[in-house]
N, C-alpha and C positions, 0 to 999 in steps of 0.2 A: 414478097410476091403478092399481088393481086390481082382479080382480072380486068380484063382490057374490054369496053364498049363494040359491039358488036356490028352493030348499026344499020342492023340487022331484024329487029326484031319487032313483034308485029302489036303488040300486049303481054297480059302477064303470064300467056301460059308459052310464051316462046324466049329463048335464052335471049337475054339483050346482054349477056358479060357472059365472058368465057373466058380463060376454064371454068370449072367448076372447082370451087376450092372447098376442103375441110377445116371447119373453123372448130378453136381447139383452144384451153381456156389455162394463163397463166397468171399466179397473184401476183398483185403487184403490190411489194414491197415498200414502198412511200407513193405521197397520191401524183397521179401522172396529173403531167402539163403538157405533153405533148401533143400533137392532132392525129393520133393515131385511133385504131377500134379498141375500142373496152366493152366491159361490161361494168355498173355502179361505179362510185366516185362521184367525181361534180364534173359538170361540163365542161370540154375545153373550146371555150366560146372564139371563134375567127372574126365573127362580125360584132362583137357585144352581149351579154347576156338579155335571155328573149323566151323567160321561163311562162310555159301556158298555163295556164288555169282552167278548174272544172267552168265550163259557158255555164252552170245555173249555180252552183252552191258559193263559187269564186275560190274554190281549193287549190291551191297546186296541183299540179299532177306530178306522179314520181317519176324521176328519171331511171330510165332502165339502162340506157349505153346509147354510145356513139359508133356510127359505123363508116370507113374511108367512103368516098363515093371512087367506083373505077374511073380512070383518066388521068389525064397528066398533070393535072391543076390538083393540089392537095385542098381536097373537099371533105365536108363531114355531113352527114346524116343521123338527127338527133333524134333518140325517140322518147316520148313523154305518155305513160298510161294510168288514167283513174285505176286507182283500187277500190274493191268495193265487196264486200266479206272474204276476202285472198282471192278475190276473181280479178284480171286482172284486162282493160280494154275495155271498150265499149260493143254495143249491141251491130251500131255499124261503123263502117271507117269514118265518116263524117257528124258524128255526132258531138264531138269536142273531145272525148273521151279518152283516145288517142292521137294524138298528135307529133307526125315528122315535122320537124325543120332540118332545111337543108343549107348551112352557109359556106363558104360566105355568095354574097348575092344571089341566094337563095326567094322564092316566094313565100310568106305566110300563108298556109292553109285560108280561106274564107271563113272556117266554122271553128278559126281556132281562137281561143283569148288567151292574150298575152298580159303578163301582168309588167307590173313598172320594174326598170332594171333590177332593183334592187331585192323583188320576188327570188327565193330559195325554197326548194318544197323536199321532201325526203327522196333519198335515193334508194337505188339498189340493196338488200339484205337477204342474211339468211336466218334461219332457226339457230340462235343459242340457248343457253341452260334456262328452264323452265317458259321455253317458247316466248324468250325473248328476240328482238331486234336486231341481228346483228348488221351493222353496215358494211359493204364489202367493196373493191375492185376488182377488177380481174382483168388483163390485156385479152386481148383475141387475137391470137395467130392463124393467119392462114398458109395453110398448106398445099402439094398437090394430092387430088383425090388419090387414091389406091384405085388402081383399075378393076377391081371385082365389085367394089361399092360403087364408084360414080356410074359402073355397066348396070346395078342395081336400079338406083336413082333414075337413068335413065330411061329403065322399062319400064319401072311405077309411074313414071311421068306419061309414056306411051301407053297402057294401059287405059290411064284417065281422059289422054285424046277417045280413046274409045271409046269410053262408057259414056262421054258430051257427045258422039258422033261426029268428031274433028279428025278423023285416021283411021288407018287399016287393024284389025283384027291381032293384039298384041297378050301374049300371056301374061298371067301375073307372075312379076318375078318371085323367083325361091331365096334369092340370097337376104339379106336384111341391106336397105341402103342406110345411109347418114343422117341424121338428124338435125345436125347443126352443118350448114355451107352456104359458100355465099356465090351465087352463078349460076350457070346453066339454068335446067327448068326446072321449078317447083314440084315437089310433092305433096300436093294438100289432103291432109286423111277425107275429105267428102267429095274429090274431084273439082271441087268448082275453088274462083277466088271469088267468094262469096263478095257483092260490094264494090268490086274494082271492075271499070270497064277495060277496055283495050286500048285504052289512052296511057293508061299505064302497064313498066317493065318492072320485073322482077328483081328487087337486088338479092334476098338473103334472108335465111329460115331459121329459127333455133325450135329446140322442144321448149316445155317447160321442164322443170325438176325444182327437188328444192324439199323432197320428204325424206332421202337417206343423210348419212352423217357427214358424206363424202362430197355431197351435192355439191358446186360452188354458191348457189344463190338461190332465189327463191322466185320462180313463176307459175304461172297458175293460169293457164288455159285450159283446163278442163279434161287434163290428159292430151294436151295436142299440141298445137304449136303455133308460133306468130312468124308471121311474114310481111317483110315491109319491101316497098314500090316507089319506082322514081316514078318522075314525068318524063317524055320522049328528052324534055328539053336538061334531065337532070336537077331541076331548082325546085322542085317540090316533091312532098312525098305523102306516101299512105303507109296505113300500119291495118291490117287485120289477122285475126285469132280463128283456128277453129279446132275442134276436137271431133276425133272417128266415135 
């Protein structure tokens, strides 16, 4: 299941896919080649490999996952973020730092560097013994919300029209919503999508994690979460970070 285009929606703080799906994380056993959503691994390239690079030092940047794009045409949405002491994305979406691609016939960012095919940078990991490296995949399944969290989700979203001055007068909800989905509207722990204008839609949120033993992987937003954005047209994308 995944969600369907909306066609509908106005920028990032309005659903552009619906449903809202909970995204939910299973190992994967030998390395996927498929074009489905993961989390680490290696990229399952549709157009050619087209790994970016830090724009000043010329580092790789790490791959964190690949995620479906909604629509009928089997898309992927590649996300690539500097690390930098386990922090993890840049100061803003356009500084090279992180970097969507979108294939196939996808646009290149402007402010992103691409290195020559044959660029490979480190992937996705979690903590092994003596806070080692471990490299990891993981699929991403999505599902349908549970209707007491997505009803969550939705009033922390309404909530936040409020506190911008975009809506009527909404309570903050009591239940806990999701942390990890892909659809609907966004929950940003500081109300805003710091960075992204209205040109751009919403695809899909995770937290970080990645300090208990259970974790599947390792990110590091600063206790908060990253959320990554199409273009109206779908061929490009953005990635930004923020923590409450």
């Amino acid at each position: 299941m995944i969600s369907e285009p909306t066609g509908r929606a106005a920028g990032p703080y309005d659903a552009a896919f619906l449903p809202r799906l909970r995204m939910s994380f299973r190992a994967a056993h030998e390395p996927v080649t498929q074009p489905v959503s993961k989390f680490g691994g290696q990229p399952v390239w549709l157009d050619g490999p087209a790994w970016p690079m830090h724009p000043r030092t010329g580092e790789p940047l790490v791959f964190i996952g690949q995620f479906r794009v909604p629509g009928d045409e089997v898309r992927l949405a590649y996300l690539f973020l500097h690390e930098e002491g386990v922090v993890m994305g840049g100061d803003t979406p356009e500084d090279g730092e992180a970097v969507v691609l979108v294939q196939p016939a996808g646009r290149i960012p402007p402010f992103a560097a691409i290195g020559s095919p044959g660029t490979r940078g480190r992937t996705l990991w979690r903590w092994g013994p003596d806070y080692t490296e471990v490299p990891v995949e993981w699929l991403t399944d999505l599902a349908p919300m549970p209707p007491e969290a997505d009803a969550a989700a939705t009033a922390a979203a309404a909530h936040s029209r409020r506190l911008r001055g975009e809506g009527p007068d909404v309570a903050f909800p009591e239940a806990d919503w999701p942390g990890d989905f892909l659809g609907g509207e966004a929950v940003y722990p500081n109300n805003l999508a710091f960075g992204i204008d209205a040109s751009w839609r919403f695809l899909c949120q995770f937290e970080d994690r990645g300090e208990g033993e259970t974790d599947p992987f390792f990110l590091n937003f600063g206790y908060g979460s990253g959320f990554l954005f199409l273009s109206s047209d779908h061929l490009e994308g953005r990635f930004m970070w923020d923590c409450s």
